[in-house]
C-alpha positions in Angstrom: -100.8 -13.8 41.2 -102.3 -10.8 42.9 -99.7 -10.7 45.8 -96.8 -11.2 42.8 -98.4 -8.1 41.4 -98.8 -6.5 44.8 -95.3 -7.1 45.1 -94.1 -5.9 41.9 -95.9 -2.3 42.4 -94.5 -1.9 45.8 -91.0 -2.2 44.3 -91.5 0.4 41.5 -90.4 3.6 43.4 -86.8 1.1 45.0 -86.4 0.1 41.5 -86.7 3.7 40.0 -84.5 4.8 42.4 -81.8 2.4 42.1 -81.9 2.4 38.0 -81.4 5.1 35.4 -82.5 4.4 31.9 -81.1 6.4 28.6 -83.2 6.0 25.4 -82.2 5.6 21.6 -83.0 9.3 21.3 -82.2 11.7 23.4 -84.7 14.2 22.4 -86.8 12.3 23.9 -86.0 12.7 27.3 -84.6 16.1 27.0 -86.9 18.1 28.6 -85.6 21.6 29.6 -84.3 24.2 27.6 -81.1 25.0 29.3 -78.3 21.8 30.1 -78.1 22.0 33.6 -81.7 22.6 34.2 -81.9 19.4 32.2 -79.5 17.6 34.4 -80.7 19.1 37.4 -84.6 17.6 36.8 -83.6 14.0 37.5 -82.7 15.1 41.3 -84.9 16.9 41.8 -88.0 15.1 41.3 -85.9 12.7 43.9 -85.9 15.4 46.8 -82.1 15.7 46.6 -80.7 18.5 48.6 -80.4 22.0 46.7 -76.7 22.6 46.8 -76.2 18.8 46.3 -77.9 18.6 43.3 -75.3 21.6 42.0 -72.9 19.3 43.2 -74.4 16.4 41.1 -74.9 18.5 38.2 -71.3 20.1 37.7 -69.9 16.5 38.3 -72.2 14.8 35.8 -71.6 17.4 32.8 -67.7 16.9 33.8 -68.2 12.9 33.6 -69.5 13.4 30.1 -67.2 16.0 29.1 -69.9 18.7 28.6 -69.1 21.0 31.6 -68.7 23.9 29.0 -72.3 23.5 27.2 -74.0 23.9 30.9 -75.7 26.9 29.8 -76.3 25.8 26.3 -79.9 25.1 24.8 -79.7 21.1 24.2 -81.5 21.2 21.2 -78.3 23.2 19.9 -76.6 20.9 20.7 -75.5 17.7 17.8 -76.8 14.3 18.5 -73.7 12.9 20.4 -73.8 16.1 22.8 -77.2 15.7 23.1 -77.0 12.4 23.7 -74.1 12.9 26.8 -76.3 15.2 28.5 -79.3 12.7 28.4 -76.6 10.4 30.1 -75.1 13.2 32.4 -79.0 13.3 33.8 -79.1 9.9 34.5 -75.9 9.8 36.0 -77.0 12.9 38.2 -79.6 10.8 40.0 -76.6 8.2 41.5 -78.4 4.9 40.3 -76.9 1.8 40.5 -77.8 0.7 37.1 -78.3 2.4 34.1 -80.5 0.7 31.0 -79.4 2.2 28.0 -81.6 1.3 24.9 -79.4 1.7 21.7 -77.8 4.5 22.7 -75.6 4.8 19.4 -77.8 3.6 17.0 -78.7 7.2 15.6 -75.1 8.8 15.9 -71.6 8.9 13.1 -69.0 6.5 14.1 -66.9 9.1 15.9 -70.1 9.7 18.1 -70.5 5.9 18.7 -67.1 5.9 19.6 -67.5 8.9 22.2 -70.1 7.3 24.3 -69.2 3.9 24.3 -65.9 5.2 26.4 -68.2 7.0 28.3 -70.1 3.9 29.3 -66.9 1.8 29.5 -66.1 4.7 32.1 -69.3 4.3 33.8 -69.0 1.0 34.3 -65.5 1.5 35.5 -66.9 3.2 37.9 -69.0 0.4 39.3 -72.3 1.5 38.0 -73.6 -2.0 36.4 -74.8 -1.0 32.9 -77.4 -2.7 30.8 -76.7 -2.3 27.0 -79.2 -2.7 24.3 -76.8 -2.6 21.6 -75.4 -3.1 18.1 -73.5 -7.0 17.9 -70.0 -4.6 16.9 -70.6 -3.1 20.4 -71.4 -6.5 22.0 -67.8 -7.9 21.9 -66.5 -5.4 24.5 -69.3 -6.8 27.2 -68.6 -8.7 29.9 -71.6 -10.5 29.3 -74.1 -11.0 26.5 -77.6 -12.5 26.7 -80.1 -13.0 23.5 -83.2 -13.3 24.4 -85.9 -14.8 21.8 -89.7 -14.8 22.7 -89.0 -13.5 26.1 -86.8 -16.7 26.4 -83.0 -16.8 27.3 -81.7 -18.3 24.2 -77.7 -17.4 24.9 -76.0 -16.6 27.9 -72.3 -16.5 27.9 -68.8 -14.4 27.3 -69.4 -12.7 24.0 -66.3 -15.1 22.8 -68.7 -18.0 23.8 -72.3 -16.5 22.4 -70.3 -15.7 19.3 -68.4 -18.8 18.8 -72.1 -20.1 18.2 -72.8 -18.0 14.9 -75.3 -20.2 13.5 -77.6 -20.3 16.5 -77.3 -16.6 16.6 -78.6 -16.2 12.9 -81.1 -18.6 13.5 -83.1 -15.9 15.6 -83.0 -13.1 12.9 -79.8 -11.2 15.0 -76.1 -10.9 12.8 -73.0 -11.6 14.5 -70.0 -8.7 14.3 -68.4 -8.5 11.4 -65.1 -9.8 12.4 -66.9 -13.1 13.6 -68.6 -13.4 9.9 -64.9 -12.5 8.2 -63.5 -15.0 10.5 -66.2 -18.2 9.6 -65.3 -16.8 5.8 -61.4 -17.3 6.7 -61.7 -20.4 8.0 -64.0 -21.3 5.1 -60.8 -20.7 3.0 -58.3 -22.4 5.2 -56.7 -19.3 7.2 -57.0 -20.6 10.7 -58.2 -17.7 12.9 -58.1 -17.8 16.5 -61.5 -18.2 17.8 -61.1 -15.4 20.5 -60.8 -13.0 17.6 -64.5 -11.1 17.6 -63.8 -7.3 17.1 -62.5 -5.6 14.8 -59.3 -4.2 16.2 -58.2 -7.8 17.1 -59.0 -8.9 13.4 -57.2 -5.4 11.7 -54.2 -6.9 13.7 -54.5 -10.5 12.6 -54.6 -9.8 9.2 -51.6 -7.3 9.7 -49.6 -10.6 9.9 -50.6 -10.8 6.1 -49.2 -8.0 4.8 
């Protein structure tokens, strides 16, 4: 147990290095009163170069579309800017994963929408991303894991975790809303495809209807 532990703290500094984490609010890891000083802090603390970290900076508050707010107080800023330049920080540090811990839950649905293409950007980037989500947001993940008392409990395609509704209610967690319309559909003798989990794909099933 001790040389686990060892182990472990040894690989704290690679890990923080190599991993970028972005809470549910970003006020809480805003910590400078001008944007780019708050973007800047991240790289700094790592040693990177001066006129790198401008480099970084500029390029970060571009990848969030927030180049123009640079000199801007963030706490002027509304909760989705806010929230891309808690993102542009992390993404100023270069890591190779970024955790990010609900990072809608306290924005409108036009702010939701904003930083879930952000993320689906990041990702399409090649930065592996780690969502801690919302089950609407889950059905665009390439993966999705529940976990119940620190126990995998599903592991699969969201088509295939979702496709399991029951088990998923039966740890306290709801499914999307297109998979519960679906079950009620069914329920009624409408036969909906079973790889139909998000809304868009629903709004254009039921098009058929019209």
């Amino acid at each position: 147990m001790l040389t686990v532990l060892t182990l472990q703290m040894m690989n704290i500094w690679d890990v923080r290095q190599s991993a970028g984490m972005v809470f549910q609010n970003p006020d809480n890891q805003l910590v400078s009163a001008i944007v780019e000083d708050d973007v800047a802090f991240g790289p700094e603390n790592l040693g990177v170069d001066p006129a790198e970290i401008r480099r970084r900076v500029d390029k970060a508050l571009e990848d969030v579309n927030m180049g123009a707010y640079k000199g801007k107080s963030p706490h002027m800023l509304s909760g989705g800017q806010k929230q891309r330049i808690a993102i542009a920080g992390v993404v100023a540090m270069k890591p190779g994963c970024i955790i990010f811990d609900e990072p809608t839950a306290m924005l409108d649905p036009k702010g939701r929408n904003e930083i879930m293409g952000i993320i689906k950007e990041l990702n399409g980037e090649g930065i592996t991303v780690v969502l801690i989500h919302f089950m609407e947001e889950a059905v665009h993940a390439d993966r999705v894991i529940i976990m119940n008392e620190g126990e995998i409990f599903l592991d699969g395609t969201p088509g295939e975790v979702f496709a399991q509704g029951e088990k998923v209610r039966s740890v306290n967690l709801d499914v999307p809303l297109a998979v519960e319309l679906a079950a009620k559909l069914r329920g009624k003798g409408i036969e909906v495809p079973a790889d139909i989990i998000g809304t868009e794909e629903m709004v254009e099933f039921l098009c058929q209807y019209r």
